[in-house]
Backbone as XML, in Angstrom:
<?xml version="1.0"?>
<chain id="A" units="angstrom">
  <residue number="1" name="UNK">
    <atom name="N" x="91.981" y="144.028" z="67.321"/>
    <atom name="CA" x="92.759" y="145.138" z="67.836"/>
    <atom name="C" x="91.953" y="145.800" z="68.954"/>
  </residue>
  <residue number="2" name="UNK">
    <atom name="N" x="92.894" y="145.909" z="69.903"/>
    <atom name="CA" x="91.799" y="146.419" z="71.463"/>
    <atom name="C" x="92.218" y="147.740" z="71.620"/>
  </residue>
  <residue number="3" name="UNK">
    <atom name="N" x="91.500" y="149.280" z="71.560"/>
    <atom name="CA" x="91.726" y="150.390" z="71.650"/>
    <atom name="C" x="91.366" y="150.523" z="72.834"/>
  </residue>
  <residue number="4" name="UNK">
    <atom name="N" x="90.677" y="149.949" z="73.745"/>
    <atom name="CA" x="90.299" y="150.687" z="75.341"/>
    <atom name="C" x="91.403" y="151.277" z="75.914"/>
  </residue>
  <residue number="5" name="UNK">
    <atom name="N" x="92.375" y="149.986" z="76.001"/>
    <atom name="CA" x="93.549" y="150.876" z="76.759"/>
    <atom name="C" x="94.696" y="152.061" z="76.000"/>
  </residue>
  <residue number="6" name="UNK">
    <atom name="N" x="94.665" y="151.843" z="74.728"/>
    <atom name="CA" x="95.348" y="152.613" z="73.915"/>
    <atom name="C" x="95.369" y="154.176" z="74.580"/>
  </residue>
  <residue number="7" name="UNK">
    <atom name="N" x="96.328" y="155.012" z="74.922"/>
    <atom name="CA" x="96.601" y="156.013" z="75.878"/>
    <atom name="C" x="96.013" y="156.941" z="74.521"/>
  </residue>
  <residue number="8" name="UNK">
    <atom name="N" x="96.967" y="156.710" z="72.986"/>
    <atom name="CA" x="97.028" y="157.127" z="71.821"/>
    <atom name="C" x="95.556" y="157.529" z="71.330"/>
  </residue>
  <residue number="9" name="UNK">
    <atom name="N" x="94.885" y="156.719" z="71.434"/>
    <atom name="CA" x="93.633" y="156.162" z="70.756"/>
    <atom name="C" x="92.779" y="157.099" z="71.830"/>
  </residue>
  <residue number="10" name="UNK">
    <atom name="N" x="92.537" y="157.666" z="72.787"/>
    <atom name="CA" x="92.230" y="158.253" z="73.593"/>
    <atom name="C" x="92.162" y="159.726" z="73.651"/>
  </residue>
  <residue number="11" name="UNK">
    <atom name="N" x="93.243" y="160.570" z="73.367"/>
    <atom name="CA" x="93.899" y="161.662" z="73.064"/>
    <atom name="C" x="93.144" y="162.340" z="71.425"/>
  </residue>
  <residue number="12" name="UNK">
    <atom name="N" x="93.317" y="161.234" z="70.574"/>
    <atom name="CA" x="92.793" y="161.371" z="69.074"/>
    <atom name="C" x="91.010" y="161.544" z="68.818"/>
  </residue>
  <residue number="13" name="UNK">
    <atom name="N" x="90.554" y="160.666" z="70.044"/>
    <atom name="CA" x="89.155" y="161.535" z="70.726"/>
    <atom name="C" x="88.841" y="162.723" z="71.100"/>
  </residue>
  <residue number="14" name="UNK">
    <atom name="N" x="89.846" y="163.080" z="72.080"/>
    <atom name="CA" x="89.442" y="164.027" z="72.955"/>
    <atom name="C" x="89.626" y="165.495" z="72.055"/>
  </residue>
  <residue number="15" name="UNK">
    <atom name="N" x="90.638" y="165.212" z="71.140"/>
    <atom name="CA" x="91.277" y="166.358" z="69.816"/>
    <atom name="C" x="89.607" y="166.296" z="68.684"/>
  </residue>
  <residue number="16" name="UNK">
    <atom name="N" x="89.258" y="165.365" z="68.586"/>
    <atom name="CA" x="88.518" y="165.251" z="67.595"/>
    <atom name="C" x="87.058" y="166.228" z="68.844"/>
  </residue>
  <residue number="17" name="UNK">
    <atom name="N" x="86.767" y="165.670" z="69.705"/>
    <atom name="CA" x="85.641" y="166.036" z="69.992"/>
    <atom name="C" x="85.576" y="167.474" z="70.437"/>
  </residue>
  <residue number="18" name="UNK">
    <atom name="N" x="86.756" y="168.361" z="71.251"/>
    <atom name="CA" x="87.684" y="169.305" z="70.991"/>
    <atom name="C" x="86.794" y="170.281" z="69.894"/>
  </residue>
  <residue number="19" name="UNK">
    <atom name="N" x="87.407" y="169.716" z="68.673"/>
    <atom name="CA" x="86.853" y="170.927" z="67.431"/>
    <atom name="C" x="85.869" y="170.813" z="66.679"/>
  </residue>
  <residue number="20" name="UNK">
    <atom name="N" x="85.196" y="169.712" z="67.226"/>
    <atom name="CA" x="83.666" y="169.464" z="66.874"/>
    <atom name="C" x="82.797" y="170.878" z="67.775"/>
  </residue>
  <residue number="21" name="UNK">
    <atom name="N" x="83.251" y="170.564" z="68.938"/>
    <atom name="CA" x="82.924" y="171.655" z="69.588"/>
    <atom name="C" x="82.841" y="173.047" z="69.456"/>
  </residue>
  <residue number="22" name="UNK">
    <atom name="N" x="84.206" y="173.455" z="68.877"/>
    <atom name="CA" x="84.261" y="174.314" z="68.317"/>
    <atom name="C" x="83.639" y="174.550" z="66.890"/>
  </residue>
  <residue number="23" name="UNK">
    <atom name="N" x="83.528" y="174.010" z="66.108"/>
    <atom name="CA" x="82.118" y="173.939" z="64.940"/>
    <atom name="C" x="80.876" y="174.289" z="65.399"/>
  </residue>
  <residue number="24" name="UNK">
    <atom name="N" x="80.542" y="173.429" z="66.363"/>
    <atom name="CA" x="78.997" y="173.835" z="66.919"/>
    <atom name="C" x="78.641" y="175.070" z="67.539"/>
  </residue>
  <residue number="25" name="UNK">
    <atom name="N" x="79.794" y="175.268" z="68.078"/>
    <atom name="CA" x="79.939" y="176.835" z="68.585"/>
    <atom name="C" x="79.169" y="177.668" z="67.432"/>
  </residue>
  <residue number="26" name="UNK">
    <atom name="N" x="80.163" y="177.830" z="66.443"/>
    <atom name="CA" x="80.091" y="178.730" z="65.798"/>
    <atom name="C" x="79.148" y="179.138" z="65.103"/>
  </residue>
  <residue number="27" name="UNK">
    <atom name="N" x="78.322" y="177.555" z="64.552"/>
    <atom name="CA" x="77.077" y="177.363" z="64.224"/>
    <atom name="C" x="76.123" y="178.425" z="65.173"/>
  </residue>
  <residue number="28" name="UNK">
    <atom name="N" x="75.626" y="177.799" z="66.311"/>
    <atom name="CA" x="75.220" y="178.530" z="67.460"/>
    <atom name="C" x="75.131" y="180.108" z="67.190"/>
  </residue>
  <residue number="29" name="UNK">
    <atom name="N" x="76.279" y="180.700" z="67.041"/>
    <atom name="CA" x="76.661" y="181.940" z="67.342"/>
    <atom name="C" x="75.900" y="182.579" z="65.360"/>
  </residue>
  <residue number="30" name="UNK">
    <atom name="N" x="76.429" y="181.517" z="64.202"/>
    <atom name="CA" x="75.631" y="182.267" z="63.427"/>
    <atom name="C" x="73.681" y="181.860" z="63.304"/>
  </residue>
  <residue number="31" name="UNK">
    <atom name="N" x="73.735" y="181.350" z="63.812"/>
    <atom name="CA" x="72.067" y="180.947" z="63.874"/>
    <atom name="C" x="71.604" y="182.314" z="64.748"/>
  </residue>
  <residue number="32" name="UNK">
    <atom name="N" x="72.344" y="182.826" z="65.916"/>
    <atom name="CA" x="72.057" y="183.685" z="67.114"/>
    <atom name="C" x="71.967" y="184.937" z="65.872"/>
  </residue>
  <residue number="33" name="UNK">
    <atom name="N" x="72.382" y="185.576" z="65.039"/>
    <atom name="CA" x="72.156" y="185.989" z="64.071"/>
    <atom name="C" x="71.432" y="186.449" z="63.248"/>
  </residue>
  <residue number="34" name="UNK">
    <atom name="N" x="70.777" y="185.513" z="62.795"/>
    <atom name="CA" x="69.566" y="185.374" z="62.105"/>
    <atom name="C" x="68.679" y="185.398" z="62.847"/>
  </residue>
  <residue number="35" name="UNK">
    <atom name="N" x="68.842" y="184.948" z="64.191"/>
    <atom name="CA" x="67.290" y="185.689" z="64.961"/>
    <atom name="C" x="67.626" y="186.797" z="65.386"/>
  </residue>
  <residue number="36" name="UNK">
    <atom name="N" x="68.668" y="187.442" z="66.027"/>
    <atom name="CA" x="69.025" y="188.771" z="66.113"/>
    <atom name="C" x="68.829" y="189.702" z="64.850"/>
  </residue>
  <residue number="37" name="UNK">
    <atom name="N" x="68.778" y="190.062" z="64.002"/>
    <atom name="CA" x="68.701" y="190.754" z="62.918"/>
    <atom name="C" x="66.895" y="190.752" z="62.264"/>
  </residue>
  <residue number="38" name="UNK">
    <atom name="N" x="66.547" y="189.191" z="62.371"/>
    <atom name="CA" x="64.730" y="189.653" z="62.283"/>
    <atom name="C" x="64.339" y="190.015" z="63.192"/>
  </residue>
  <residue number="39" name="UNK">
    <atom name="N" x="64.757" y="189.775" z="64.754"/>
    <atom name="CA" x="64.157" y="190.776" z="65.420"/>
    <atom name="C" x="63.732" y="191.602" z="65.199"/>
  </residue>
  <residue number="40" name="UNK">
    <atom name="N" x="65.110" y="192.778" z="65.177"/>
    <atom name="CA" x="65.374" y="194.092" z="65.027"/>
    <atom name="C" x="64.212" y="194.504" z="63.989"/>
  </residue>
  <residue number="41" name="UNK">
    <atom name="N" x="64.261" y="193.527" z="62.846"/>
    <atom name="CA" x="63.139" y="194.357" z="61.601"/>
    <atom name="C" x="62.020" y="193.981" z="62.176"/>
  </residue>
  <residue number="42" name="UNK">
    <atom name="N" x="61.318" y="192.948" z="63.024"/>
    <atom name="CA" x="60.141" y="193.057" z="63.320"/>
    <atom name="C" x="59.799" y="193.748" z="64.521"/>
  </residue>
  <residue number="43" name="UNK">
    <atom name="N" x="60.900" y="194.392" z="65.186"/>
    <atom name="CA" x="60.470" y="195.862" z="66.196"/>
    <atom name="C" x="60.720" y="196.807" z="65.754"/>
  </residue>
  <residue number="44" name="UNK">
    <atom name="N" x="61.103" y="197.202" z="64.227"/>
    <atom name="CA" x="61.337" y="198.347" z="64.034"/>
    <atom name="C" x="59.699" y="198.173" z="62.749"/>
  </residue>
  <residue number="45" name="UNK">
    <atom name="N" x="59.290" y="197.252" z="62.326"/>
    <atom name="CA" x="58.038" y="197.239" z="62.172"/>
    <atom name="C" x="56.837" y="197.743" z="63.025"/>
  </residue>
  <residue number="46" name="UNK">
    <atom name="N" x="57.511" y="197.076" z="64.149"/>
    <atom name="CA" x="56.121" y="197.048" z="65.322"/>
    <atom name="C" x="56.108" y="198.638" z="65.611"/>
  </residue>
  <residue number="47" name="UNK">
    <atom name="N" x="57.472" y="199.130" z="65.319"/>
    <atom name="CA" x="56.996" y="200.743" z="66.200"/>
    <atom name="C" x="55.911" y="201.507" z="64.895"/>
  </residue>
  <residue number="48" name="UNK">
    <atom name="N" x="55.732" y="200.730" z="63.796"/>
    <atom name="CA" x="55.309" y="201.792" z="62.853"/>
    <atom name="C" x="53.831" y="201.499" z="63.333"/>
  </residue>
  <residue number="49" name="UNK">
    <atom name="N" x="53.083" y="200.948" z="63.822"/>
    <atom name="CA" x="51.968" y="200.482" z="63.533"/>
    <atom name="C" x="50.933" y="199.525" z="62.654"/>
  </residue>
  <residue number="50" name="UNK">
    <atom name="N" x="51.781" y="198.548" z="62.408"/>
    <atom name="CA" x="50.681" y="197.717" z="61.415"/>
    <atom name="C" x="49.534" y="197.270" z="61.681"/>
  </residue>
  <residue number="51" name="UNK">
    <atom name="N" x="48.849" y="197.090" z="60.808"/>
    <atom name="CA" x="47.365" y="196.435" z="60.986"/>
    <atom name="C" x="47.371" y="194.667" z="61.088"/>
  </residue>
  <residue number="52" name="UNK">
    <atom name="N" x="46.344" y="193.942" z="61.550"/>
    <atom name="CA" x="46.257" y="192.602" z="61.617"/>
    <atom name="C" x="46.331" y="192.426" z="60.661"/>
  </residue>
  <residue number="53" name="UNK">
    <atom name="N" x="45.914" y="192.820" z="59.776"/>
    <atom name="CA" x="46.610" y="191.902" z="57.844"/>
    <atom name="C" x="47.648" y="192.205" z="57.748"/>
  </residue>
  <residue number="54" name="UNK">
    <atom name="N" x="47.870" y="193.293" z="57.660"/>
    <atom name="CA" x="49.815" y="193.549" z="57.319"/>
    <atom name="C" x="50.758" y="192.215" z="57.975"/>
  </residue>
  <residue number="55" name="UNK">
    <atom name="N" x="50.103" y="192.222" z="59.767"/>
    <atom name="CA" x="51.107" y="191.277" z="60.012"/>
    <atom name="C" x="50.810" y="189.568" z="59.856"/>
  </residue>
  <residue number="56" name="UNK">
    <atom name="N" x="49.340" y="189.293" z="58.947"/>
    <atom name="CA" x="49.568" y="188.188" z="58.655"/>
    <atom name="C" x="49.698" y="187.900" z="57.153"/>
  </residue>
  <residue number="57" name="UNK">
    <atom name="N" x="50.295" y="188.951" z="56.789"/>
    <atom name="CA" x="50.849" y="189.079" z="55.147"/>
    <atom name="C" x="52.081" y="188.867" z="55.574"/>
  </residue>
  <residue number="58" name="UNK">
    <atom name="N" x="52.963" y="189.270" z="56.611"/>
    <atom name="CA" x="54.012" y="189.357" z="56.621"/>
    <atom name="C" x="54.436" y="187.390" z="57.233"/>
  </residue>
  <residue number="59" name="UNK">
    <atom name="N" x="53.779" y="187.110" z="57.987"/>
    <atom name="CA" x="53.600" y="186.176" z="58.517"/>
    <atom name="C" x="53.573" y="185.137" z="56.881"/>
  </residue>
  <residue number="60" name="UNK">
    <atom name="N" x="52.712" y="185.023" z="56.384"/>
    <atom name="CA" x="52.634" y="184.182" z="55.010"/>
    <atom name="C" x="54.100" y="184.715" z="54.157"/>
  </residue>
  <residue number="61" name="UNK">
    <atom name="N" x="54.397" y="186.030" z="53.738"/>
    <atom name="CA" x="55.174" y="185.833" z="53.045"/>
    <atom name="C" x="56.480" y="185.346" z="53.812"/>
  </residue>
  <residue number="62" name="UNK">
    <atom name="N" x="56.833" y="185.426" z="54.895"/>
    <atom name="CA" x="58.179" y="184.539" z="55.844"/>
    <atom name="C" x="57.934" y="183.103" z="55.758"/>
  </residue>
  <residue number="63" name="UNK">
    <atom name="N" x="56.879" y="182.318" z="55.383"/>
    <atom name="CA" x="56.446" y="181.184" z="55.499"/>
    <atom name="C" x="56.782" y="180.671" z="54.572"/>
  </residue>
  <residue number="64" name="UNK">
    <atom name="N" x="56.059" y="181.483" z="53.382"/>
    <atom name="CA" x="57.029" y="181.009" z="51.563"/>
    <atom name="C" x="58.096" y="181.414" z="51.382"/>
  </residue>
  <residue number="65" name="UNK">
    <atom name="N" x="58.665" y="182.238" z="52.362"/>
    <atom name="CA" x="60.324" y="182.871" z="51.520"/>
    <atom name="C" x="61.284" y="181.896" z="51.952"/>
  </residue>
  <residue number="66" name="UNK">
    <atom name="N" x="60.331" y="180.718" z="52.979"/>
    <atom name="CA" x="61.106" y="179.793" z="54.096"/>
    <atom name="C" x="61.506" y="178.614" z="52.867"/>
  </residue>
  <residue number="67" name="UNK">
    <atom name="N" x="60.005" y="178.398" z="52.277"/>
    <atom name="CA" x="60.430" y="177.264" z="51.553"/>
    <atom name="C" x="60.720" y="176.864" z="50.622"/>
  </residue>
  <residue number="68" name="UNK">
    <atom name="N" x="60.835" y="178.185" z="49.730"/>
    <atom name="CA" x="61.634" y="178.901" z="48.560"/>
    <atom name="C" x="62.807" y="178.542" z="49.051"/>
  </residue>
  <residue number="69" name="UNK">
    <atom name="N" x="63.105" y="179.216" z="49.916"/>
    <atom name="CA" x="64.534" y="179.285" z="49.965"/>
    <atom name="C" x="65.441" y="177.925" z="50.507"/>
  </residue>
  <residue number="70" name="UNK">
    <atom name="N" x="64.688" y="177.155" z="51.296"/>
    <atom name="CA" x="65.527" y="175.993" z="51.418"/>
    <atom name="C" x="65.357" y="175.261" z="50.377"/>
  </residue>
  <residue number="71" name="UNK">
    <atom name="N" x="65.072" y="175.186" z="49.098"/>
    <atom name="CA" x="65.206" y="174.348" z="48.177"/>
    <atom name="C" x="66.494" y="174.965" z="47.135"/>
  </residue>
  <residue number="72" name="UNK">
    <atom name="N" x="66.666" y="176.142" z="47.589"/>
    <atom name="CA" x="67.902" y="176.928" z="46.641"/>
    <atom name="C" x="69.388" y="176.263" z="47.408"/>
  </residue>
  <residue number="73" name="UNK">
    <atom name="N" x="70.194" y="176.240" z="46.821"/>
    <atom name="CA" x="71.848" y="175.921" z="47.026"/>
    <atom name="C" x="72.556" y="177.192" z="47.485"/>
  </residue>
  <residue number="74" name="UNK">
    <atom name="N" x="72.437" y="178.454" z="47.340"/>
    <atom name="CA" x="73.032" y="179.491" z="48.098"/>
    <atom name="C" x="72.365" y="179.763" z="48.648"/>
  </residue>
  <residue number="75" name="UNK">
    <atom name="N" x="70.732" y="180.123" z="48.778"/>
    <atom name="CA" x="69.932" y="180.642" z="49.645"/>
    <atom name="C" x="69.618" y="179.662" z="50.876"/>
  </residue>
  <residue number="76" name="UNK">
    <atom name="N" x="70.006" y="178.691" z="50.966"/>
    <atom name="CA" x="69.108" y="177.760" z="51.994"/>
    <atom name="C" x="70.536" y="178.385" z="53.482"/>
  </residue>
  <residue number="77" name="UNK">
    <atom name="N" x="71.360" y="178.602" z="53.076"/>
    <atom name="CA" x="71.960" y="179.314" z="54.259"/>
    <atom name="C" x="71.468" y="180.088" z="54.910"/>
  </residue>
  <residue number="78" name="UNK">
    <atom name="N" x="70.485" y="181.110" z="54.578"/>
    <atom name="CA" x="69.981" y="182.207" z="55.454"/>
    <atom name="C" x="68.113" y="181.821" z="55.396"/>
  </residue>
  <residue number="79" name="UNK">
    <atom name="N" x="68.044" y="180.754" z="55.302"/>
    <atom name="CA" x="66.644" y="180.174" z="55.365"/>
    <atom name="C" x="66.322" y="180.412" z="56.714"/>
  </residue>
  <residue number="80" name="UNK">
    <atom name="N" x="66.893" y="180.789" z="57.797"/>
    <atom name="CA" x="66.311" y="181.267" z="59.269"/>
    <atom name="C" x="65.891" y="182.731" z="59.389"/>
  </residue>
  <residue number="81" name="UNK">
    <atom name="N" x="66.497" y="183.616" z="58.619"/>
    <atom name="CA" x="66.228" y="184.832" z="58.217"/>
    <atom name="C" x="64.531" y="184.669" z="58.007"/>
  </residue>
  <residue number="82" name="UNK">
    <atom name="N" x="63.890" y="184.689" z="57.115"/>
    <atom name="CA" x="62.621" y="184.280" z="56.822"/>
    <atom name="C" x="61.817" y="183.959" z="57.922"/>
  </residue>
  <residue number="83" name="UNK">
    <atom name="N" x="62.483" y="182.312" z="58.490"/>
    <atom name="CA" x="61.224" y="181.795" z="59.267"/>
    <atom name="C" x="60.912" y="182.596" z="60.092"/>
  </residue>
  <residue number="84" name="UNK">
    <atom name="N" x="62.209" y="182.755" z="60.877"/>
    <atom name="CA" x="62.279" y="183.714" z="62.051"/>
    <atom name="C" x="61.785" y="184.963" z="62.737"/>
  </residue>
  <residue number="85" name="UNK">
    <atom name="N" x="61.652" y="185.599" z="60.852"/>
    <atom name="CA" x="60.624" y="186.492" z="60.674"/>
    <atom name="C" x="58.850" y="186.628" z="60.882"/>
  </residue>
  <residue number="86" name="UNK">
    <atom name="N" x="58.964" y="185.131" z="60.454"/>
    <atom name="CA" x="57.348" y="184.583" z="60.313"/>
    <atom name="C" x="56.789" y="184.362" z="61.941"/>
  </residue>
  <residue number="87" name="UNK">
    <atom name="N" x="58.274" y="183.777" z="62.473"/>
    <atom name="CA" x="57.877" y="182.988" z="63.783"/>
    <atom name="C" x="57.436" y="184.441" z="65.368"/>
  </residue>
  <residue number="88" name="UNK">
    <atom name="N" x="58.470" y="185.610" z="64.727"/>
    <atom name="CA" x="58.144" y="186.432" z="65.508"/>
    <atom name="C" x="57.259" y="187.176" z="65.064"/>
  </residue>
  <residue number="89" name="UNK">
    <atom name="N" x="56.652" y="187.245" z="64.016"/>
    <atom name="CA" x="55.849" y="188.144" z="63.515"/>
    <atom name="C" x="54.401" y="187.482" z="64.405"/>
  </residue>
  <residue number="90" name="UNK">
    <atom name="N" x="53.894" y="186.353" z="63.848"/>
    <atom name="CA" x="53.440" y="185.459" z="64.922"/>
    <atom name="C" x="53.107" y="185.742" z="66.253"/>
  </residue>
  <residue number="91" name="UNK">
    <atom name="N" x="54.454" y="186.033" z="67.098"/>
    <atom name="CA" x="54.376" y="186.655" z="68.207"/>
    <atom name="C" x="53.629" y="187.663" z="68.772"/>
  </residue>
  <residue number="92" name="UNK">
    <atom name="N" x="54.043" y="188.111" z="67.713"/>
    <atom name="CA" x="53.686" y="189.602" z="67.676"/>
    <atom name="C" x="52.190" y="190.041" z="67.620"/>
  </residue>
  <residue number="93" name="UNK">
    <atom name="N" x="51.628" y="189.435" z="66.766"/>
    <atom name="CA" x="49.788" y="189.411" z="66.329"/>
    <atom name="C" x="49.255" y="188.778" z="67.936"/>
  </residue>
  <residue number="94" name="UNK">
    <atom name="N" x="49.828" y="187.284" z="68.346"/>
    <atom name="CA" x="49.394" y="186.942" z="69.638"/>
    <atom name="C" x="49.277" y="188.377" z="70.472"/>
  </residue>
  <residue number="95" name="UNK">
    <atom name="N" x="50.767" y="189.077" z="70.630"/>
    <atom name="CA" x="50.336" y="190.184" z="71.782"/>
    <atom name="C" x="49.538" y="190.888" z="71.455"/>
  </residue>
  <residue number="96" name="UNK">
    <atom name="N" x="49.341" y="191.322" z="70.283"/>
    <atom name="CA" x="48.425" y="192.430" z="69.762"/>
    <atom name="C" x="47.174" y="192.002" z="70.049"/>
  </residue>
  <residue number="97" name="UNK">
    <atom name="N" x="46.343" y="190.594" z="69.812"/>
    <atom name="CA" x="45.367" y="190.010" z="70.253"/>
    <atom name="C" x="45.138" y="189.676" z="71.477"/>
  </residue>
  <residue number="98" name="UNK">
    <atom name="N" x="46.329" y="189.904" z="72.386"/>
    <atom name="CA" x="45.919" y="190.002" z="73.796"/>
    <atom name="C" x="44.886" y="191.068" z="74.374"/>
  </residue>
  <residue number="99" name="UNK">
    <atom name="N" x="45.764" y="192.473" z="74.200"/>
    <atom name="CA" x="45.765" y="193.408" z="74.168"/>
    <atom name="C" x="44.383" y="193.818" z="73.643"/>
  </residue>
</chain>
C-alpha cells in the first residue's frame, strides 16, 4: 500500500502533528511555572539575607526533595519545583561569591 501520494494520508499528519503541538505547548507553559514560582521564593529569600550555609542547606535540601520526589507517583509532577530551587539557589551563592 503506497501512502506518498494519498492526499488523505497527508491531512491525518498534518491534524496529528497539529495537536502534538499543542501538548508541547502546554507542557512548556507548565514547566515555565515551576521555574517562575521558585524564583520568586529564592528572591524573596535573597532579600532576607542568608548566610553561605543557609544557602547550601537550601541547595542540598532541593537536591533530595528532587529525588524523593521523582520516585513518588503524585509527587514526581512538581519534581521541578525542588530542583529549580536547588539550581537557582546555586546561582545565587555563585553571585554572592563573586561579590
Amino acid at each position: 500500500m503506497e501512502f506518498s501520494n494519498d492526499k488523505n494520508y497527508h491531512m491525518i499528519l498534518v491534524i496529528i502533528i497539529d495537536l502534538r503541538d499543542k501538548t508541547m505547548l502546554m507542557r512548556t507553559l507548565g514547566s515555565g511555572w515551576g521555574v517562575l514560582i521558585s524564583g520568586m521564593a529564592i528572591f524573596a529569600l535573597g532579600l532576607i539575607g542568608l548566610s553561605m550555609d543557609a544557602w547550601r542547606g537550601i541547595i542540598a535540601v532541593g537536591m533530595l526533595l528532587s529525588c524523593v520526589m521523582i520516585w513518588h507517583r503524585q509527587w514526581r509532577h512538581y519534581v521541578l519545583l525542588p530542583s529549580c530551587v536547588a539550581l537557582i539557589s546555586g546561582l545565587m551563592l555563585i553571585v554572592m561569591n563573586i561579590k
